[in-house]
N, C-alpha and C positions, 0 to 999 in steps of 0.2 A: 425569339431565339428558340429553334427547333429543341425538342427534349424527347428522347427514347428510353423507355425502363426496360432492362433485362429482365425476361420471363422466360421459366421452362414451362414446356409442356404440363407436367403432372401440378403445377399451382390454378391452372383453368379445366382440364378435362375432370367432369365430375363437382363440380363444382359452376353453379350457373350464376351468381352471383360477380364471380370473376371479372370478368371481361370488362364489366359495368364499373367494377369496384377501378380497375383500374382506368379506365378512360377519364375517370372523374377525377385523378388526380390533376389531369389539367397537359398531359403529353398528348402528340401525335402516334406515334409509332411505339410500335414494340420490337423489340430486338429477338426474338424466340428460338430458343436452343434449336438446331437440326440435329448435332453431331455433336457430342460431349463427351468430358471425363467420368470416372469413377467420383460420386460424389455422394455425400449424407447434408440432406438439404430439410431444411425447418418448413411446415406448410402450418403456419397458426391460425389461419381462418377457413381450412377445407374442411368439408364438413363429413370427410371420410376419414381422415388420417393427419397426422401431426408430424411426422416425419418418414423420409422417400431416401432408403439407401438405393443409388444406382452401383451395382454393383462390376459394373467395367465401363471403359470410353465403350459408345456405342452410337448406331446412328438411330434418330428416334420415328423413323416411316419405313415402309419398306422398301429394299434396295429394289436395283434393279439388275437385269441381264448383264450387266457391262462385265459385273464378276466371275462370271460363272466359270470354272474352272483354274481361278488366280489363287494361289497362296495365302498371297497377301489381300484379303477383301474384309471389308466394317465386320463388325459383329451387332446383329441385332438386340435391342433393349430387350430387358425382361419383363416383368409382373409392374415396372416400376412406369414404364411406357409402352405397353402392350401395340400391337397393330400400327395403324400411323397416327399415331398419339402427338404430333407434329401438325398433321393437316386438320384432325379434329380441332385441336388449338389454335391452328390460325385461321380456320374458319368462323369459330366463336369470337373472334377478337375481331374479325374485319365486320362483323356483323355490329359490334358496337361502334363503329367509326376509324378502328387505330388501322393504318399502316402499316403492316406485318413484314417486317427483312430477318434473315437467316442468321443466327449465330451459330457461326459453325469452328470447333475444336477441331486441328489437325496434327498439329507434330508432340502429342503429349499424351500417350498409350500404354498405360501400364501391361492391361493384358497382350497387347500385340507384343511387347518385349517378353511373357513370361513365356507366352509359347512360340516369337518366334527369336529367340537369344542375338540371334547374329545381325538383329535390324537395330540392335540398342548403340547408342554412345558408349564407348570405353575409355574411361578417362588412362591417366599417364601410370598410374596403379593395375592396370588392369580388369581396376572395377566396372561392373555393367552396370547402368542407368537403364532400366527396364520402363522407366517411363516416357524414356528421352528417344526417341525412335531417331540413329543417324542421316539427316537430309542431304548428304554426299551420295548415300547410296543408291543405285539405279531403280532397282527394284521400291524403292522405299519411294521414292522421288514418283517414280510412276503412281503408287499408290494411292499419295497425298492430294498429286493433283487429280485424279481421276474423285477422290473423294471430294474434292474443294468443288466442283464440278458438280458432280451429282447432290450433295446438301444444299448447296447454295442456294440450287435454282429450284425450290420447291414450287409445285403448281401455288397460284394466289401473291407469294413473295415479291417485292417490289425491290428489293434488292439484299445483300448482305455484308453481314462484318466476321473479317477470317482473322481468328485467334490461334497465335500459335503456329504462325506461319514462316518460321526460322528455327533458330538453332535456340536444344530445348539443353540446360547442363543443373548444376545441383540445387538449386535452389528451387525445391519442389516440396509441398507439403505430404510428407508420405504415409501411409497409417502410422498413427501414434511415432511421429519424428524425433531423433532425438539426436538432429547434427548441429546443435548451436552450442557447441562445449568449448569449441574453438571459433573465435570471432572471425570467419573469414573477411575479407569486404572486397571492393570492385576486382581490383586485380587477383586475390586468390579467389573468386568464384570465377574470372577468365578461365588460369589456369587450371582449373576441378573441370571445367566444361570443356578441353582441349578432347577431339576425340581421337583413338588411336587404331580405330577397326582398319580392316584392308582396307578399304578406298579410301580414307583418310590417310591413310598409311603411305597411298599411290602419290595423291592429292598435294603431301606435304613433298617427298621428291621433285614434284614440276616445281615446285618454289626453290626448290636450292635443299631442302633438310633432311638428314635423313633421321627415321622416325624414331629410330631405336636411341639415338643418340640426342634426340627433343623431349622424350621422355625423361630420358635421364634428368636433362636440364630441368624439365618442370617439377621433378619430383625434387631436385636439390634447393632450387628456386622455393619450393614449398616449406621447406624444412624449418627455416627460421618461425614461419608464420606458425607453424604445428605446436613450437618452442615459443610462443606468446612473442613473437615479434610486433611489434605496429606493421599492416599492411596500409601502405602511401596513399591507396583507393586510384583510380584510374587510371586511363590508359598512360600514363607517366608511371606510374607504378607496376605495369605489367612491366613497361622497356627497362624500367630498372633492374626489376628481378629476373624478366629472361634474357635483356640484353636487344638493346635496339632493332639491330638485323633481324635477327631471328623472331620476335615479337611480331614486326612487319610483315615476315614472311609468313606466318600462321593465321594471322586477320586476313589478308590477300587471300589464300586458299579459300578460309572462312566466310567473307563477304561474299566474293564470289557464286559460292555454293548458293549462300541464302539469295544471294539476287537475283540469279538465275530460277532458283523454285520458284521466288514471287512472281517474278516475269511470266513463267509458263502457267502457274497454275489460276494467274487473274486471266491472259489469255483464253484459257479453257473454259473459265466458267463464263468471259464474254460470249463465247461461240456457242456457248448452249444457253445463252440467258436469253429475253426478251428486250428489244430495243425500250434505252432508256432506264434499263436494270443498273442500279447503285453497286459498286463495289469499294469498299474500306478493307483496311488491314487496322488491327490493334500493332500497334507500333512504338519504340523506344528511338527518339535522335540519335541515341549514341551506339554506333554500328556493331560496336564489342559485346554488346548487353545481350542477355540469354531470357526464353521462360516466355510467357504469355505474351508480352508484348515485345517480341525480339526486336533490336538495335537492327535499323532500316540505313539510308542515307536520304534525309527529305526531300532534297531535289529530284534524287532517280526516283524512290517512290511514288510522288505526287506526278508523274511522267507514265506512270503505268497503272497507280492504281486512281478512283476518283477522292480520295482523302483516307484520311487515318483517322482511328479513336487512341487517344493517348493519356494513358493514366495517368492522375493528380492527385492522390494523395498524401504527396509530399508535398504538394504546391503544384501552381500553374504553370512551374517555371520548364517543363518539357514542352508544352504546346507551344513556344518560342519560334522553333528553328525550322515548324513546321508552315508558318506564318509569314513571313519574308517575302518584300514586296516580292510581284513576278505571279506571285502563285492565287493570283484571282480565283475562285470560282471551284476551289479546292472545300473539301470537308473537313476542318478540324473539329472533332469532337471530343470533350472534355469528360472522362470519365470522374466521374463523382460519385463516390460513398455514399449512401442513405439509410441506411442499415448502422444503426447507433451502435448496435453488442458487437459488430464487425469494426468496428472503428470507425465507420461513417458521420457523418455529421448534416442530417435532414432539417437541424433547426439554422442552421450557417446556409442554407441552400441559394436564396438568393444573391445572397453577397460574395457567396463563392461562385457564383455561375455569372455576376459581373465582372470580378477578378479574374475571370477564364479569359470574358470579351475584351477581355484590357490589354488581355496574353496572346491574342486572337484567334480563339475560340470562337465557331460560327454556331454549334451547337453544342447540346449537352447528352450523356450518357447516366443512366442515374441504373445504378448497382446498389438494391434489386428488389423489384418491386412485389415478389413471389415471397423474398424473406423479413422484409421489413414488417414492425410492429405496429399496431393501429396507431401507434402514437407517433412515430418514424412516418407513416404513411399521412398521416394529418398533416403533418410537419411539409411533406414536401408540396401538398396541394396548396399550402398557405405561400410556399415560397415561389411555386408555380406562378400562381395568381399574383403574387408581388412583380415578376417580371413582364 
């Protein structure tokens, strides 16, 4: 069973040791940032530094021409991934044996919302989500995929995984967060994630709605929940509280939108990849689902892209629907935790990575092998070697 460890850049460059350390755990591939969020990341065995604030989404090599003169273009890493601090890394790592594919962040930009306001999600409040860049929008859409494009296909990469390739809404870890006062669950983070910018605005019109008076609804619809109500949790829960019709009409707009990015922007990175170059999405079954792994539909997915990584830390029970005969020759990858302080579980490795296969899971995803502890990284060679 194939197994890939997430790695960024800054846990190999400067450190020569690396690449080794990681090969011996016993995976093929590494999954290695191109394009990332703002993040404060633990390095416990570099022998420069102990911790790497990146301090915006940025792309970690140097762009290219395609930008020159667009608004909307990456923002280059800082101090934290200097130069192409991307190619440096995947060259030291193909030198040890791994298979090197692009992990690359796209709908999830905090800086791109602060400075460009009018590309963010607006929920039914009026609030902006500056992290949540809206995928309706032309301009935005262009962006995304031109960036899915240009990260993806880094010289040396044998293929990649696009995170974040849908619809991004409140459930985002923000500096120091402090929205868990009110227990939303499936259906009130739907509606917190509803967006209300112009093209959203247009969007919901061709369905039948008009936007000013959806609003309304999602904010009255919220009310109870604000008021400690029980939220139902899914898409039964959403038709409840806004109302069958109207409920439909808003997912319609919204699938739409995201299946159309995914469509065009795996597209693009085919036409500039190299024959026989891997493409995955990080993906959620359930269409309505927001945030890193956005709600796909399996069948159209696995139709466009070569397979999906699908998160399991609640269980294997999402990699299900992605499994179904028909879909031979697909990638399902099982993301697994390995990172103990993170919630991971490196000493369960093997028996959770058989429980995947049972789920049908073809490979494993192991998150992350840049932050895990010498005793977290023991743990997983051992369960490595057990499978």
């Amino acid at each position: 069973m194939k197994a890939s460890a997430f790695v960024y850049p800054w846990d190999v460059n400067g450190d020569p040791e690396a690449p080794g350390r990681i090969a011996a755990l016993g995976v093929r591939q590494v999954t290695l940032a191109a394009a990332y969020h703002s993040t404060r990341a633990l390095t416990p065995r570099h022998p420069r530094h102990r911790i790497v604030t990146a301090e915006h989404a940025a792309v970690l090599y140097p762009s290219d021409d395609r930008w020159k003169g667009r608004e909307l273009r990456p923002y280059p890493a800082g101090d934290w991934a200097p130069g192409d601090a991307f190619g440096e890394a995947a060259a030291a790592l193909a030198d040890a044996g791994l298979e090197v594919h692009t992990w690359v962040v796209l709908a999830h930009n905090s800086r791109l919302g602060a400075e460009h306001p009018a590309t963010s999600v607006v929920n039914a409040y009026g609030d902006r989500y500056p992290w949540a860049p809206c995928i309706a929008q032309p301009a935005t859409r262009a962006y995304l995929v031109d960036l899915a494009a240009e990260a993806a296909v880094r010289p040396g990469a044998r293929g990649t995984e696009l995170e974040s390739l849908g619809w991004y809404g409140l459930q985002h870890l923000h500096a120091h967060d402090k929205t868990a006062g009110v227990p939303l669950g499936d259906a009130g983070h739907y509606l917190m994630a509803l967006c209300f910018c112009p093209t959203c605005t247009e969007g919901y019109g061709a369905q039948g709605l008009d936007a000013e008076e959806l609003a309304a609804a999602v904010r009255a619809a919220l009310e109870p929940l604000w008021q400690g109500a029980p939220d139902d949790g899914g898409w039964a829960g959403v038709e409840k509280l806004l109302g069958s019709r109207t409920a439909k009409a808003t997912r319609a707009w919204r699938d739409e939108t995201a299946r159309t990015l995914q469509e065009t922007a795996v597209r693009a990175v085919r036409a500039a990849a190299p024959d026989g170059f891997q493409i995955l999405l990080h993906a959620d079954p359930v269409t309505h689902h927001v945030g890193a792994n956005p709600g796909v539909d399996p069948e159209h997915i696995l139709s466009v892209a070569d397979g999906v990584v699908v998160p399991c830390a609640g269980g294997p029970g999402l990699l299900t629907p992605f499994a179904e005969p028909g879909r031979d020759g697909a990638v399902v990858a099982a993301n697994l935790g390995v990172v103990s302080g993170m919630g991971g579980s490196p000493g369960t490795l093997a028996s959770d990575a058989a429980r995947a296969r049972a789920f049908g899971a073809t490979e494993i995803r192991l998150y992350h092998a840049g932050l895990a502890s010498d005793g977290d990284l023991a743990a997983v060679r051992e369960g490595l070697a057990a499978l």
